[in-house]
C-alpha positions in Angstrom: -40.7 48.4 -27.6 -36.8 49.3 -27.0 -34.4 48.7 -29.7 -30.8 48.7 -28.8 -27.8 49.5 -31.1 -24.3 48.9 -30.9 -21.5 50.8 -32.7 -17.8 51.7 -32.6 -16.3 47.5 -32.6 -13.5 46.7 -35.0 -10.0 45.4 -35.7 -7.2 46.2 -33.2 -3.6 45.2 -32.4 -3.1 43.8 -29.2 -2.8 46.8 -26.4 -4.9 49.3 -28.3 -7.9 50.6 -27.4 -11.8 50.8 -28.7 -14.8 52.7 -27.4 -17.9 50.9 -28.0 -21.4 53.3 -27.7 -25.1 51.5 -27.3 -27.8 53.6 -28.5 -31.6 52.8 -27.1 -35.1 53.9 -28.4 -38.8 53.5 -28.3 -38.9 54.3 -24.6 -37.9 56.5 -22.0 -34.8 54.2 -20.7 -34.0 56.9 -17.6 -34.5 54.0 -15.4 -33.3 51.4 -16.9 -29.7 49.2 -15.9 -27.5 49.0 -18.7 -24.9 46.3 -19.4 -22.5 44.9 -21.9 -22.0 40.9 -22.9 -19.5 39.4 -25.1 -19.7 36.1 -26.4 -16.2 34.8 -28.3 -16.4 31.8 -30.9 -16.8 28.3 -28.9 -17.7 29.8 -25.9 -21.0 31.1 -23.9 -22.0 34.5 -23.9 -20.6 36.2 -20.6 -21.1 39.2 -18.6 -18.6 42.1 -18.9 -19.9 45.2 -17.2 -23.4 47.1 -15.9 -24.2 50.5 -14.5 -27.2 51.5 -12.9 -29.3 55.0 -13.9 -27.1 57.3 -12.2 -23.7 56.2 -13.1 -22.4 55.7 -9.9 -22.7 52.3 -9.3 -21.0 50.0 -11.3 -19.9 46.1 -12.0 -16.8 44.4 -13.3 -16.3 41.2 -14.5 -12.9 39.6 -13.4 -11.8 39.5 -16.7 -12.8 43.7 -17.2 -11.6 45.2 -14.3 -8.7 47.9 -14.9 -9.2 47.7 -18.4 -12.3 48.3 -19.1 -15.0 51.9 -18.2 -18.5 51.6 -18.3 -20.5 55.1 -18.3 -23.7 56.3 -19.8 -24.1 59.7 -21.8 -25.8 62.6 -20.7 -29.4 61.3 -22.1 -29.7 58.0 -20.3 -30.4 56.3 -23.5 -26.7 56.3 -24.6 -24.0 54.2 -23.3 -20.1 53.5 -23.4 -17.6 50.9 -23.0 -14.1 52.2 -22.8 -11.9 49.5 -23.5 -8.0 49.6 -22.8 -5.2 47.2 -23.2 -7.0 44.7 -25.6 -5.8 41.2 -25.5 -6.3 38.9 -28.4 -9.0 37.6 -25.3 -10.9 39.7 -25.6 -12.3 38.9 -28.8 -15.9 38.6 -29.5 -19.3 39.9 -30.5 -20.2 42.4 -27.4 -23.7 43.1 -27.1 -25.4 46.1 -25.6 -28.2 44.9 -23.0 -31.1 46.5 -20.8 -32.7 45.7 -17.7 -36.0 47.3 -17.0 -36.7 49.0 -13.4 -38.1 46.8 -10.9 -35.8 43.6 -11.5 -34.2 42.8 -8.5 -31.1 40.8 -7.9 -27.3 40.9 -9.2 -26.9 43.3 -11.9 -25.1 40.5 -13.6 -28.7 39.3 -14.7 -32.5 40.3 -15.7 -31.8 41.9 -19.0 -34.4 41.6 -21.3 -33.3 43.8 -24.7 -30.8 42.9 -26.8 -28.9 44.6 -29.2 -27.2 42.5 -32.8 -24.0 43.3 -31.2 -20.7 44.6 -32.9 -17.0 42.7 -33.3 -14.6 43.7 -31.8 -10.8 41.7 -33.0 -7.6 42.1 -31.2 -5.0 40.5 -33.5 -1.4 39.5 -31.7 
């Protein structure tokens, strides 16, 4: 069993900055794909970013890209979302998500853990 927590969401003014951190347990996670979703009121839940076990590959939505970092910590069970240059957008819940090794396909899908998720609220 994996258990996935988020952390680190809150209230900012548009153009700040927050750094989000996923924790997982119950397994060894070293080979697991890691990603964040968001999901903002009235509106489906939507990928943000992914990165595989090693960090170096990595995947953007459209609406991400130049603001956002994804990276994973040092023990493979923790990961990071840098987020830069908030937009009132960019309010949601972002959940942390995990895709076990030997799914295949976009990185964009195949996750089967969940975490709550955390709010994150960019004010104007």
């Amino acid at each position: 069993q994996v258990q996935l927590l988020e952390s680190g969401g809150g209230l900012v003014q548009a153009g700040g900055s927050l750094r989000l951190s996923c924790a997982a347990s119950g397994r060894t996670l070293t080979n697991y794909v890691m990603g964040w979703f968001r999901q903002a009121p009235g509106k489906e839940r939507e990928f943000v970013a992914a990165i595989t076990r090693s960090g170096s590959s990595t995947d953007y939505a459209r609406s991400a890209q130049g603001r956002f970092t994804i990276s994973r910590g040092s023990t493979q069970n923790t990961m990071y979302l840098q987020m830069d240059s908030l937009t009132p957008e960019d309010t949601a819940v972002y959940y942390c998500a995990l895709r076990p090794p030997g799914t295949s396909g976009s990185l964009r899908s195949g996750y089967s853990y969940w975490g709550q998720g955390t709010q994150v609220s960019v004010s104007s």
